[in-house]
C-alpha positions in Angstrom: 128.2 31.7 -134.5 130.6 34.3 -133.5 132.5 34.1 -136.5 129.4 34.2 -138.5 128.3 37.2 -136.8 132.2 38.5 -137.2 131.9 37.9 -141.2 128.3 39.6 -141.8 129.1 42.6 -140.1 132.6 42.7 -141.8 131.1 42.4 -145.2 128.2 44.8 -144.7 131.4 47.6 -143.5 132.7 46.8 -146.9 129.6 47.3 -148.8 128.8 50.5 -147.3 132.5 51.7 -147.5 131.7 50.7 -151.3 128.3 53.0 -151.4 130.4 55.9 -149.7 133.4 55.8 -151.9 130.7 55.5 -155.6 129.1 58.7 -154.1 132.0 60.2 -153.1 133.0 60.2 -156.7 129.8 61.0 -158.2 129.6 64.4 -156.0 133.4 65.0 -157.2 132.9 63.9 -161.1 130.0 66.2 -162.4 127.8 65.4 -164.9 128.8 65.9 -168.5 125.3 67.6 -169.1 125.6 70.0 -166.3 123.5 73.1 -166.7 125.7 76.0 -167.4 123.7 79.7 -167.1 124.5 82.6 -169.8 123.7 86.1 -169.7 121.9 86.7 -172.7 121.5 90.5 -172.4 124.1 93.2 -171.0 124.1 93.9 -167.4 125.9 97.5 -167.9 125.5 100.1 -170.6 127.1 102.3 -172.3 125.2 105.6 -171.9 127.2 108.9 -173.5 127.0 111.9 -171.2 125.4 114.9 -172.9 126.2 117.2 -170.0 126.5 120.3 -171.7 128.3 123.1 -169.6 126.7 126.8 -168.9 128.1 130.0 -167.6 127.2 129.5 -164.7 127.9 125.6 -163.8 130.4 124.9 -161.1 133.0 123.6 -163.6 133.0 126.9 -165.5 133.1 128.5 -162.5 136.1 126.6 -161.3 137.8 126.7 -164.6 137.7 130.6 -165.2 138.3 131.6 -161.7 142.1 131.7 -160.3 141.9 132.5 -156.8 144.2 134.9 -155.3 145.0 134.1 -151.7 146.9 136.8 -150.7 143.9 139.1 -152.0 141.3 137.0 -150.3 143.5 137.2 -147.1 143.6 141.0 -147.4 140.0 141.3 -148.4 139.5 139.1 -145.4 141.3 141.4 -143.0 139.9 144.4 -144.6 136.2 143.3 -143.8 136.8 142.6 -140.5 138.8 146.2 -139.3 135.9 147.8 -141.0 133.5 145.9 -138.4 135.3 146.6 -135.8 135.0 150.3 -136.8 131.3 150.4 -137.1 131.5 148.1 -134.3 130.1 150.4 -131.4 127.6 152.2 -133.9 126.5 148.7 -135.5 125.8 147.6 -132.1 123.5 150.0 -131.0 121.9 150.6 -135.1 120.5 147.8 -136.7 122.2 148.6 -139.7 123.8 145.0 -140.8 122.4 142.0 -142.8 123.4 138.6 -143.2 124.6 137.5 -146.9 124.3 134.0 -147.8 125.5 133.9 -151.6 125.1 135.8 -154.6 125.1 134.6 -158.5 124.7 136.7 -161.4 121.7 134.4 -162.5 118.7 135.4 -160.8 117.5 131.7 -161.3 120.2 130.3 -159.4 119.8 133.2 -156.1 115.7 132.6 -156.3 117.1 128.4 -155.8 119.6 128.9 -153.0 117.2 131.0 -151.3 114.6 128.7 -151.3 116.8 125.9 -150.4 117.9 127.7 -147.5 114.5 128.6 -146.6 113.6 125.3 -146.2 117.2 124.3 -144.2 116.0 127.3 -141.6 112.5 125.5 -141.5 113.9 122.2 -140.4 116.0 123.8 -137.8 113.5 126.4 -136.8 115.7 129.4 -137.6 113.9 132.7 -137.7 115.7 134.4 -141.0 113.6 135.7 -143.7 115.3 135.5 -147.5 115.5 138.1 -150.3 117.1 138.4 -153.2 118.6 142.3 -153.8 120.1 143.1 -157.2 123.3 144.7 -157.0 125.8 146.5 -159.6 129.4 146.0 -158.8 132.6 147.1 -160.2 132.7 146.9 -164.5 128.9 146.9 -164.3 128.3 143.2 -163.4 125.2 142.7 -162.0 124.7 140.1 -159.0 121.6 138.7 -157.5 122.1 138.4 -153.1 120.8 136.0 -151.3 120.6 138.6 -147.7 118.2 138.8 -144.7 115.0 140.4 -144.9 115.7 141.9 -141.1 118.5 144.3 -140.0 120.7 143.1 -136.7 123.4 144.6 -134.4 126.4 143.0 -134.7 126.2 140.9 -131.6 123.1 139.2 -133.1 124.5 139.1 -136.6 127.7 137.2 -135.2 125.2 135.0 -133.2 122.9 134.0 -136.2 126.2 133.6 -138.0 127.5 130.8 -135.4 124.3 129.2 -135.2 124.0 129.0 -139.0 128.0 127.2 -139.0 126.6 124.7 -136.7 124.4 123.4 -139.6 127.1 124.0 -142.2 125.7 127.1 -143.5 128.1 130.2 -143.9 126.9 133.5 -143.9 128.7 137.0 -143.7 127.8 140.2 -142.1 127.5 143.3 -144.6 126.6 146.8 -143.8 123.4 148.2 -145.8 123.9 151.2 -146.7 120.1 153.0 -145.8 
């Protein structure tokens, strides 16, 4: 009886090492007829860019503009001796402003401004915008974005930190009254 048991049990082991090895190879042979998925339309198109450039756009800008460093440096140094001369009177007389940009389109000054107006919203800054029209050297006209309000110069400069905090630059100019 033993060996009976020995021999059933030995051939049921070979039949199932017989199931195993047909599925084996049915999961490693695929089907002839195996589905195969194709993209029937295009995923990506082609579009062409009909950017079309103005005076005014940034790669224009960039383009006709050659910047001069040494004159920026000396520009630079030249604005800030002059407020260190009206220093002691700018202090005591609210005579400055703070300048944000300026663009010869009045468009694009009236669109910074009221971007900015909404930046000193969200961070509860108390600046009030306009946009002055000024004439400049070879009669070019510029629109500024300035202050509404006059400061010293100690609360200029400190408006001017807070606004470089939040990544906006300003500068300090004199009105002339």
């Amino acid at each position: 009886m033993d060996s009976k048991l020995k021999f059933i049990s030995l051939l049921l082991s070979y039949c199932f090492f017989i199931i195993v090895i047909i599925a084996s190879v049915n999961a490693v042979i695929p089907e002839e007829e195996i589905p195969v998925f194709k993209q029937e339309e295009e995923v990506v198109k082609k579009i062409n860019n009909t950017f079309s450039r103005n005076k005014n756009s940034v790669y224009d800008i960039l383009e006709n503009t050659t910047v001069d460093e040494n004159q920026l440096n000396k520009n630079f140094n030249k604005n800030k001796e002059n407020l260190n001369k009206m220093g002691s009177k700018a202090i005591k007389d609210k005579t400055l402003r703070l300048q944000f940009a300026s663009f010869q389109a009045k468009k694009k000054s009236i669109q910074v401004s009221e971007e900015l107006k909404q930046k000193f919203i969200k961070d509860s800054i108390k600046v009030n915008l306009i946009i002055k029209k000024v004439i400049v050297k070879n009669n070019q006209t510029f629109f500024r974005v300035i202050s509404e309000n006059f400061y010293s110069l100690k609360d200029a400069k400190s408006i001017c930190r807070k606004l470089e905090n939040i990544k906006i630059r300003c500068i300090i100019i004199k009105e002339n009254l």
